[in-house]
N, C-alpha and C positions, 0 to 999 in steps of 0.2 A: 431372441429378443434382447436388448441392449437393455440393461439396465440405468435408469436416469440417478442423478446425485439427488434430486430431489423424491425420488421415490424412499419411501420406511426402509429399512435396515433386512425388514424379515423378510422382504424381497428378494433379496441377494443369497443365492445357496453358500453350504459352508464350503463346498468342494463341486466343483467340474472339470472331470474330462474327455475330452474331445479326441475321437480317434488316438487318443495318446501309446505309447510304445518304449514299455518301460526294462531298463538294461540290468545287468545283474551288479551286483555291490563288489563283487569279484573282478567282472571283468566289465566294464562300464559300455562297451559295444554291443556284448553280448546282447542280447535279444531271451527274455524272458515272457514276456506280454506285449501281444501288439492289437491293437485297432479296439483298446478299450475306451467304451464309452460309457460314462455315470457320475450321477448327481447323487450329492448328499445335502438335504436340507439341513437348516439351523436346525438341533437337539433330538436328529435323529440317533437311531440305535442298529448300525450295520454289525451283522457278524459275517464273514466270508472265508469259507471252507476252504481245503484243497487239501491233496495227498503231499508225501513228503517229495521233495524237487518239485514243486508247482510255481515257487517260485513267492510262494506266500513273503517270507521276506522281505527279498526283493522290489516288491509293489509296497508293503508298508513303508519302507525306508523311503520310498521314491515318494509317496501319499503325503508324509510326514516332511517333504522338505530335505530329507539328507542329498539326496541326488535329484536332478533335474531329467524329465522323460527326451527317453533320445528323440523321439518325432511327436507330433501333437497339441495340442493346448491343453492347459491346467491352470486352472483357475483358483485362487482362496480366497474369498469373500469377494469374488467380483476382481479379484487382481489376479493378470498370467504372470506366474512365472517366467518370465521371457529371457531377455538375454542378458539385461543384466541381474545376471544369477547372487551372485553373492550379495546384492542392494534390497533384494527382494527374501531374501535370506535372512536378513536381518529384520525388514520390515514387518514379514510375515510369518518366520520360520515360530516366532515367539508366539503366535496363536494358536502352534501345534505344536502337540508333545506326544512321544513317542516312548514308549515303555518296551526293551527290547527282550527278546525269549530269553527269561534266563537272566536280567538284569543287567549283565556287560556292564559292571561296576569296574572301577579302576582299584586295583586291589593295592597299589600304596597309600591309599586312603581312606580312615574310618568311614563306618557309616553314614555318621552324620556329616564328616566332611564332603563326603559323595553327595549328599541331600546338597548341601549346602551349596555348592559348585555351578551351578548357574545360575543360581542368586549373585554371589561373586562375581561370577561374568560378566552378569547384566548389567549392575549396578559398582562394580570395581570397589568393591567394598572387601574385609574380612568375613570370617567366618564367624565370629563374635560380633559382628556386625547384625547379624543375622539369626544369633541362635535362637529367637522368640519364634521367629516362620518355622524356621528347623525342629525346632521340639514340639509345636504343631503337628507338625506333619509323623514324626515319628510315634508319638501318641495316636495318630488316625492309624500308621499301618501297624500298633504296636511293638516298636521296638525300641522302645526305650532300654533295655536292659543290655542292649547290643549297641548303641549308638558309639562304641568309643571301642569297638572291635572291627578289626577288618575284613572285609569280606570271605577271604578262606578260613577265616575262624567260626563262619556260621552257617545255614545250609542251604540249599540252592533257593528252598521254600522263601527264607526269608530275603535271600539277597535279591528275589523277585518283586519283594514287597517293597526294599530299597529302593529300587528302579523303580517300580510306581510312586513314590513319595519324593523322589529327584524330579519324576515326569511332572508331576503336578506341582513342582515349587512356583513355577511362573505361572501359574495359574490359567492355562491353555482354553480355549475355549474349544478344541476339538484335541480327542485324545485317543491316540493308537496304538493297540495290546498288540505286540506279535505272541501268539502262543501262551498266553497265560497262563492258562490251565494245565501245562506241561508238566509231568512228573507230582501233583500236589493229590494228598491226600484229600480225602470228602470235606472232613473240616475248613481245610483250607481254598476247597472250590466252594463251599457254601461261601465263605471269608471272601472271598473276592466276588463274586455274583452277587450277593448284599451290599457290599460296598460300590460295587456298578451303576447297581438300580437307584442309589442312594447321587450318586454324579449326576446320574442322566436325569434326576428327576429338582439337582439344585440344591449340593450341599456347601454349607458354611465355611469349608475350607478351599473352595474357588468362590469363592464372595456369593453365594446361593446362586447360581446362575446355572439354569440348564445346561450341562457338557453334551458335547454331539461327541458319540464313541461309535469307533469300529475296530472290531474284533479279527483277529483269523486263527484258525485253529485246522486240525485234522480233523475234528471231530463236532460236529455240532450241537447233540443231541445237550450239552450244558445250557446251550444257547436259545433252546427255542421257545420255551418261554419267558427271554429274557428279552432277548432281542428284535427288534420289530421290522426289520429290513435282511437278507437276505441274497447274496451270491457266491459261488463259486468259481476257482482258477479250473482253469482245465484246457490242458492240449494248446498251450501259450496264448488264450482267451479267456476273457470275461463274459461270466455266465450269471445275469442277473435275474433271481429267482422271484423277486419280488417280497411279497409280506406276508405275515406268517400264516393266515390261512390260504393262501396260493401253496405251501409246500405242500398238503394234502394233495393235490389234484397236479403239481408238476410231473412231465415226464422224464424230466433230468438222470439216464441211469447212476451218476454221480451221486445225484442226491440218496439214491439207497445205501451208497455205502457208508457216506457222511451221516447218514439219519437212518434208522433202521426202517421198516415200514411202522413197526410197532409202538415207536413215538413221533412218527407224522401224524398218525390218527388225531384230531381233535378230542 
């Protein structure tokens, strides 16, 4: 169904795609995922598993606007990415932010200069331009004591949280973890799952607005009472699980590895 201009806002999904077939960041022909189809509504909460080489990246980046799907339709807010790529890139790349495994900070740059860097983008401004958003943001993911150290001065933990608090400068209205939960101590997976729940539900530092988040991980079992939607990579397909009491009752043999039987129980 064709969405009208004059239909409300919350009509239009955050994200659609259509048979889409998505390339790897390596080799942009390659074939990673093909004949993937799915919807993401406004201020939903996807998490999507997959083993290591599934390709998990690979589709975040694509999802997120870095690269454009080799075959299919993709949609953000009712607009394709279509051919002209870099125009659409611009227009809508800003409504999605993307937090990479691991942060992929520019290491001849302090922290807060890395926060600060698509602020500057955006708005062709300085860095002092801007230090009121920046110090914001560094207080949400705590690092103030680090902001004026560079990234191999501090540890992967925090330079994760960097990359989340770069993700979130422009205020994205859908935002994408690869891997979050990677190498972090309980502390710091509570630390992030709290602060999640806190986005998806409209915090003050994206102007209280519900954030539509999806997640990918190897491991789900962080996610299931977090997250309210649900799929898996596998065998260069999308495998949509549906919502969280659907995982009890799937027969996905994937989903046991991802989830053990003993926290699918309700």
């Amino acid at each position: 169904m064709t969405t009208s201009p004059t239909q409300p806002a919350s009509s239009v999904l955050a994200l659609e795609m259509i048979d889409v077939t998505v390339g790897s960041l390596r080799d942009p022909e390659l074939i990673v995922q093909e004949r993937v189809n799915w919807s993401v509504a406004v201020g939903d909460y996807w998490a999507i598993g997959g083993l290591n080489d599934s390709g998990k990246s690979d589709f975040m980046a694509m999802a997120a606007g870095i690269m454009r799907p080799l075959r299919g339709t993709y949609r953000v807010f009712g607009q394709e990415l279509a051919a002209d790529f870099e125009h659409d890139l611009i227009q809508q790349r800003l409504r999605l932010g993307l937090v990479f495994d691991g942060g992929q900070l520019f290491h001849h740059l302090t922290i807060a200069e890395n926060i600060a860097l698509p602020l500057c983008y955006r708005y062709n401004c300085t860095s002092q331009d801007v230090a009121r958003q920046v110090q914001t943001l560094l207080e949400l993911t705590e690092l103030n004591l680090e902001s004026e150290l560079r990234p191999g001065a501090i540890s992967r933990n925090r330079q994760q949280r960097a990359g989340l608090a770069r993700a979130l400068s422009l205020q994205p209205e859908v935002l994408f973890l690869d891997n979050p939960l990677s190498g972090l101590d309980p502390r710091d997976v509570s630390w992030w799952l709290d602060l999640l729940d806190q986005l998806s539900a409209g915090h003050p530092v994206v102007g209280g607005q519900r954030m539509t988040l999806v997640v990918a991980g190897d491991d789900l079992r962080p996610w299931k009472e977090r997250a309210r939607q649900f799929a898996l990579l596998k065998e260069k397909g999308f495998v949509n699980l549906g919502n969280r009491p659907a995982l009890s009752t799937h027969t996905e043999p994937l989903l046991r590895e991802l989830l053990p039987a003993a926290t699918i129980r309700a």
